[in-house]
C-alpha atoms as a printed R data frame, in Angstrom:
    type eleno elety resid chain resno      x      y      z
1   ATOM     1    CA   UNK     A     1 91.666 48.824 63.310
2   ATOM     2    CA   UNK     A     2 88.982 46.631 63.511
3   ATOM     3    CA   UNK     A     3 85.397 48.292 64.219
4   ATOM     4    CA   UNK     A     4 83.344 47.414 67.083
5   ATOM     5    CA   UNK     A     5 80.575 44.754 66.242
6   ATOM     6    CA   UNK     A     6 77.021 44.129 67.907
7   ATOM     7    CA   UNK     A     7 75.169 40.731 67.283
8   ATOM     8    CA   UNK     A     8 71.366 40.923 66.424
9   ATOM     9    CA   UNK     A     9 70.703 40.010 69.663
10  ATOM    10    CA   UNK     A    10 72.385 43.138 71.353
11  ATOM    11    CA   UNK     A    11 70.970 45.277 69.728
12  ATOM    12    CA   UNK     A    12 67.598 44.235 70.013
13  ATOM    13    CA   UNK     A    13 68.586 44.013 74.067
14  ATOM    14    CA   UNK     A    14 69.959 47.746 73.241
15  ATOM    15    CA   UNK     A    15 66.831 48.734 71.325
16  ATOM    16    CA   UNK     A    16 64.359 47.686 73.738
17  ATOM    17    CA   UNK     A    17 66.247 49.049 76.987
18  ATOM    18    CA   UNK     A    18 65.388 52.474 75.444
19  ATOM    19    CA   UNK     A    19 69.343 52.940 75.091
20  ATOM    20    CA   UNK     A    20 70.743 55.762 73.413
21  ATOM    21    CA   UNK     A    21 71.504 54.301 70.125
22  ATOM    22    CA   UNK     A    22 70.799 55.238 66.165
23  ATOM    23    CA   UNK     A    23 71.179 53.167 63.374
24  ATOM    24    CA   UNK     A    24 72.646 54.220 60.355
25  ATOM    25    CA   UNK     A    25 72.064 52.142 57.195
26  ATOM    26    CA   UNK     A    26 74.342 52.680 54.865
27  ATOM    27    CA   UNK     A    27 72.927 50.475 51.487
28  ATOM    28    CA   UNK     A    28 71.660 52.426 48.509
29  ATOM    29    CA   UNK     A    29 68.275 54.186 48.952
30  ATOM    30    CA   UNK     A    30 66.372 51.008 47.162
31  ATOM    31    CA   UNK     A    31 67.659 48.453 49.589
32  ATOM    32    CA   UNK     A    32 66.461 50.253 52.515
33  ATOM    33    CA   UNK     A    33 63.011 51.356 51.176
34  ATOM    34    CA   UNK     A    34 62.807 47.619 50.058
35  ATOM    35    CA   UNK     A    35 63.699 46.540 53.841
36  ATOM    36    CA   UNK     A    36 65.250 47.857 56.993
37  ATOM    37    CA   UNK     A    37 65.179 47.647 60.794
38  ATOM    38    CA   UNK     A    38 62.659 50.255 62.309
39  ATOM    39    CA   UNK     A    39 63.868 53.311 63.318
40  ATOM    40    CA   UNK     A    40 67.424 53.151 60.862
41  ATOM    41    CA   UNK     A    41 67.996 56.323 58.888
42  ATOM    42    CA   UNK     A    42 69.403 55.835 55.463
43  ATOM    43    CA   UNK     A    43 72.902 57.341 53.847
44  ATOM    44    CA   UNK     A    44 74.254 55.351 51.401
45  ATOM    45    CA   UNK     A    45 77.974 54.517 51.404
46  ATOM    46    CA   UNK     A    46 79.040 56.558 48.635
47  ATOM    47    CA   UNK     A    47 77.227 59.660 50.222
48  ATOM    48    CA   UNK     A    48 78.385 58.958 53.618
49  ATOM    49    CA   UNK     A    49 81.647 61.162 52.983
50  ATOM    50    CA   UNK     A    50 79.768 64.434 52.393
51  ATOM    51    CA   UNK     A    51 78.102 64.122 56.034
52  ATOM    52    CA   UNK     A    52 81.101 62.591 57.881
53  ATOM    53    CA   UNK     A    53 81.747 66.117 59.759
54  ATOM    54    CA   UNK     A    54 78.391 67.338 60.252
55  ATOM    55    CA   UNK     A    55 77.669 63.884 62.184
56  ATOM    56    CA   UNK     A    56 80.896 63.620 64.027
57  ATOM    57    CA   UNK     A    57 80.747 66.810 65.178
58  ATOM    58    CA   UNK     A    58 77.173 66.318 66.221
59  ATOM    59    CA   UNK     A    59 77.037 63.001 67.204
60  ATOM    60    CA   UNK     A    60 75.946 62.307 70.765
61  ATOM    61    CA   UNK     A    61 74.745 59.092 71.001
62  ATOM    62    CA   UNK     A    62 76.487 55.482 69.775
63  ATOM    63    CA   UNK     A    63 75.818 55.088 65.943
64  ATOM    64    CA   UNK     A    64 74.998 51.197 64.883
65  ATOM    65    CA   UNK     A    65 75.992 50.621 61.332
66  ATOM    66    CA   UNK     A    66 73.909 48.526 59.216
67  ATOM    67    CA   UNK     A    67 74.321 47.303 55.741
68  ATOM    68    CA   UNK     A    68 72.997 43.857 54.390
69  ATOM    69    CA   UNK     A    69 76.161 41.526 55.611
70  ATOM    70    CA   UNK     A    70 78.383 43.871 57.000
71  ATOM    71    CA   UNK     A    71 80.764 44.939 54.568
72  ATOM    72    CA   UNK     A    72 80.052 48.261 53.678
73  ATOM    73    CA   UNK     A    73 79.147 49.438 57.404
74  ATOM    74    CA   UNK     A    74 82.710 48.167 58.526
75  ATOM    75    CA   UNK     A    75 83.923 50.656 55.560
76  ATOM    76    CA   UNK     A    76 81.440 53.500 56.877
77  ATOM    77    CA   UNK     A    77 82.355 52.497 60.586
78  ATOM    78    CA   UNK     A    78 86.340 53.031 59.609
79  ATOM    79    CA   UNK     A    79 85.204 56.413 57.520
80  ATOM    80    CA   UNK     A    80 83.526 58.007 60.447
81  ATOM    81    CA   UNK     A    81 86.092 57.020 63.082
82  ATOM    82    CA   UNK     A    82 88.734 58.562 60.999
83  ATOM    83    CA   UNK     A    83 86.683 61.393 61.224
84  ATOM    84    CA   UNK     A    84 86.824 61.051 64.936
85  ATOM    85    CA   UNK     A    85 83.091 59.470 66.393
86  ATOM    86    CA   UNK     A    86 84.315 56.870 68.588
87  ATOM    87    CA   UNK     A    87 80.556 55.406 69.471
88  ATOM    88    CA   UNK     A    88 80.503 53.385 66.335
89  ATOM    89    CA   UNK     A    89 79.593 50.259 66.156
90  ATOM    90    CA   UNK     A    90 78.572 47.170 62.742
91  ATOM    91    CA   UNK     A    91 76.102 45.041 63.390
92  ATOM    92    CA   UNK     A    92 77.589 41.430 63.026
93  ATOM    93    CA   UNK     A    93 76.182 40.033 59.434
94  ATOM    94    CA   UNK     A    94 74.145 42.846 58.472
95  ATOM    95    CA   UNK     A    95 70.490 42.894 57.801
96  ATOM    96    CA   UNK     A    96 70.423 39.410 56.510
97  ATOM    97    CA   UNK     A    97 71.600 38.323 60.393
98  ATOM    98    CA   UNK     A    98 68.921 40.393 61.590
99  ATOM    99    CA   UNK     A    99 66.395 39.137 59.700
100 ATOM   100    CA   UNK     A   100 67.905 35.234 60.474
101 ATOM   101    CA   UNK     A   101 67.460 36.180 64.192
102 ATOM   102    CA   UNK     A   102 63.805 36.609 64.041
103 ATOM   103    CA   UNK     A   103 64.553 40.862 63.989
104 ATOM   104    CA   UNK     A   104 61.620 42.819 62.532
105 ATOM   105    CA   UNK     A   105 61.781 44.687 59.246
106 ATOM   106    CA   UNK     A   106 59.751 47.487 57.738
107 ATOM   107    CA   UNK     A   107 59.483 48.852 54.246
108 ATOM   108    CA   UNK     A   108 58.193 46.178 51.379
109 ATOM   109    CA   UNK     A   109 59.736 46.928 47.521
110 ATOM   110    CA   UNK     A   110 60.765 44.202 45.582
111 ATOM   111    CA   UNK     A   111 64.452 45.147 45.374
112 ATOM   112    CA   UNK     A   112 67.233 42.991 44.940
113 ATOM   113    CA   UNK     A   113 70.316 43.872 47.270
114 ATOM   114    CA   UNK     A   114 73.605 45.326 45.670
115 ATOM   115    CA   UNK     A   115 75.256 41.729 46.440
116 ATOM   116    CA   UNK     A   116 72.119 39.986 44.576
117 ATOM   117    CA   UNK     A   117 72.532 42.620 41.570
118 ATOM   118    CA   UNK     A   118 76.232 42.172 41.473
119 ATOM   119    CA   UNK     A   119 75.914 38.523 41.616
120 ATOM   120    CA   UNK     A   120 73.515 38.280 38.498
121 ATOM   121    CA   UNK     A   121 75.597 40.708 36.520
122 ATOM   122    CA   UNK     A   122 79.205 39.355 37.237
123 ATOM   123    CA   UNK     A   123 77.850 35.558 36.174
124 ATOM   124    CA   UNK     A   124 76.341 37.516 33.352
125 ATOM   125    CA   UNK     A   125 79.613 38.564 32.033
126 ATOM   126    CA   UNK     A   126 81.352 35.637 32.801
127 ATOM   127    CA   UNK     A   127 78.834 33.359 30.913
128 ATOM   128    CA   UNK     A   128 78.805 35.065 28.060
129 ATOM   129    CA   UNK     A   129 82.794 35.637 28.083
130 ATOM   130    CA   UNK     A   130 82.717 32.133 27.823
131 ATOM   131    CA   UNK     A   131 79.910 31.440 25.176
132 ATOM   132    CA   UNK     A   132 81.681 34.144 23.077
133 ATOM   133    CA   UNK     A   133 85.304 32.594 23.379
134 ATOM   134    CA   UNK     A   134 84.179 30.006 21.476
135 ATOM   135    CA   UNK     A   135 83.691 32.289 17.890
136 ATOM   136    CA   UNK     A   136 86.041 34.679 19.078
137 ATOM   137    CA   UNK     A   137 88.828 33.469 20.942
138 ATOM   138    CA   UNK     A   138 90.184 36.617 23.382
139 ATOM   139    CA   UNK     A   139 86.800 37.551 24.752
140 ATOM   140    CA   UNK     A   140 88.010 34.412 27.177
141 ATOM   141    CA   UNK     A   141 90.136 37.815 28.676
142 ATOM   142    CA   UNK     A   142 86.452 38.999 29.587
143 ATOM   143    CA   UNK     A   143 85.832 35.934 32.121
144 ATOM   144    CA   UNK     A   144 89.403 36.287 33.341
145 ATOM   145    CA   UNK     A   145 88.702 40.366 34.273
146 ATOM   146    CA   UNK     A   146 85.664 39.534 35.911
147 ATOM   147    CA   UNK     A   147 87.084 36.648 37.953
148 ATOM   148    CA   UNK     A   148 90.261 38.756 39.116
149 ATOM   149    CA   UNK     A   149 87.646 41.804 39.806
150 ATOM   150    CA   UNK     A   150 85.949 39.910 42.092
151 ATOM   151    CA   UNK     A   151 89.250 38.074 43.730
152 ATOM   152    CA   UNK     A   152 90.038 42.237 44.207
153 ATOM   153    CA   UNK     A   153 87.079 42.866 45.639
154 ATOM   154    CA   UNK     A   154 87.306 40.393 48.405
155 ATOM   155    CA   UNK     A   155 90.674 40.682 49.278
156 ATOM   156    CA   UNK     A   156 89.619 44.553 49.706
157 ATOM   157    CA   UNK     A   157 86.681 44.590 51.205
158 ATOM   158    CA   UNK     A   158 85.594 47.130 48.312
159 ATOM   159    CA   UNK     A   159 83.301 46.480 45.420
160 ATOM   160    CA   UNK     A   160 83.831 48.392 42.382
161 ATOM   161    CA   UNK     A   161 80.671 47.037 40.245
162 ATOM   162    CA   UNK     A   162 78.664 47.542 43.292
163 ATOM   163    CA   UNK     A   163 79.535 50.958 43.810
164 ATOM   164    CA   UNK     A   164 78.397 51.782 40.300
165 ATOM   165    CA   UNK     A   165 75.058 49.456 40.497
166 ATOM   166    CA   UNK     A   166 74.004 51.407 43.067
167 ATOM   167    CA   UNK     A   167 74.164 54.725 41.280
168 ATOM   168    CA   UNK     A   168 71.291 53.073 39.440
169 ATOM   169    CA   UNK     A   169 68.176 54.621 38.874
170 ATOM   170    CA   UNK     A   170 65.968 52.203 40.553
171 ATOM   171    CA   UNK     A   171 68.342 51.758 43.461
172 ATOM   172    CA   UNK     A   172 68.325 55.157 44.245
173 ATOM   173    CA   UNK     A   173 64.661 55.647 45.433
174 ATOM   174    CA   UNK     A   174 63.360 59.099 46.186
175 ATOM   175    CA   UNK     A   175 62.300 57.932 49.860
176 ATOM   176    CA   UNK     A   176 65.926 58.692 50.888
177 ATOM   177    CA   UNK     A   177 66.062 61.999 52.765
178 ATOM   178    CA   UNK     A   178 69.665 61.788 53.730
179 ATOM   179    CA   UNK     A   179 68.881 65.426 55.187
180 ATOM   180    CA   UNK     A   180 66.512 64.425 57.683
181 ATOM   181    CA   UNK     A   181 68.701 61.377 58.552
182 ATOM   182    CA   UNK     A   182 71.482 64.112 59.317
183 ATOM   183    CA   UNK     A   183 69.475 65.706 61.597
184 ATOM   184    CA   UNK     A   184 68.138 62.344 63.528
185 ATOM   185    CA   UNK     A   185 71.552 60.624 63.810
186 ATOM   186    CA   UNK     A   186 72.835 64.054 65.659
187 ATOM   187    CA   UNK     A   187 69.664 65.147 67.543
């Protein structure tokens, strides 16, 4: 099923009308201390699973999804409705359409987003897959694997490399309280 989406614009119409309305931001700890919408609360994807009952159960209010183009808060929006919270909503294009639409941001690191670290890496690998097939001709297999991971990962809507980038050190900043997010998302 296909999860509910809200342009920038709604939701700044939704924010300002003192609606009922959280928003959940589900990038790694980094990307959100580096920049986020005021007001989100931060659980990263990959710890979303842990909290899934505590905020469905608690959950009284209509839960915006946030991540920086929309990928991984249509995967959190399909995790917590199979949970069973129906008020879930992505907003359409992520951070990066927020910030396009003239939306306000807080927070100020320098971090690069997962997409921007997967980006560098994958090129990474595939450039020097390359170089090295010319002294040593099967590391051309390394290009091929890289290609065909990221072919997956589109065709999935999942991103293996991302996943583990963002187990990172420096993209898991100690800002994150997913505790007191908990708490806010089902006050």
């Amino acid at each position: 099923m296909t999860p509910t989406t809200i342009t920038a614009a709604g939701l700044r119409g939704r924010l300002g009308a003192d609606d009922e309305v959280r928003l959940l931001d589900v990038r790694s700890p980094g990307e959100f201390a580096a920049a986020r919408i005021p007001g989100s609360h931060n659980i990263p994807l990959g710890d979303l699973s842990a909290h899934t009952n505590t905020l469905v159960s608690g959950a009284v209010t209509d839960v915006v999804l946030v991540c920086q183009s929309g990928g991984r808060a249509t995967q959190a929006a399909e995790q917590l409705r199979a949970g069973g919270h129906e008020r879930v909503s992505v907003l359409e294009g992520g951070l990066s359409a927020w910030e396009r639409s003239g939306g306000q941001v807080e927070g100020g690191g320098p971090a690069w987003t997962i997409e921007r670290q997967v980006r560098l890496v994958a090129g990474s690998l595939v450039a020097g897959g390359v170089l090295a097939s010319l002294r040593y001709p099967g590391a051309k297999f390394l290009s091929g694997a890289i290609g065909g991971g990221l072919v997956f990962a589109a065709l999935s809507n999942t991103c293996t490399m991302g996943s583990l980038l963002s187990r990172l050190r420096f993209n898991r900043a100690p800002s994150a309280d997913i505790g007191a997010a908990v708490v806010a998302l089902t006050a």
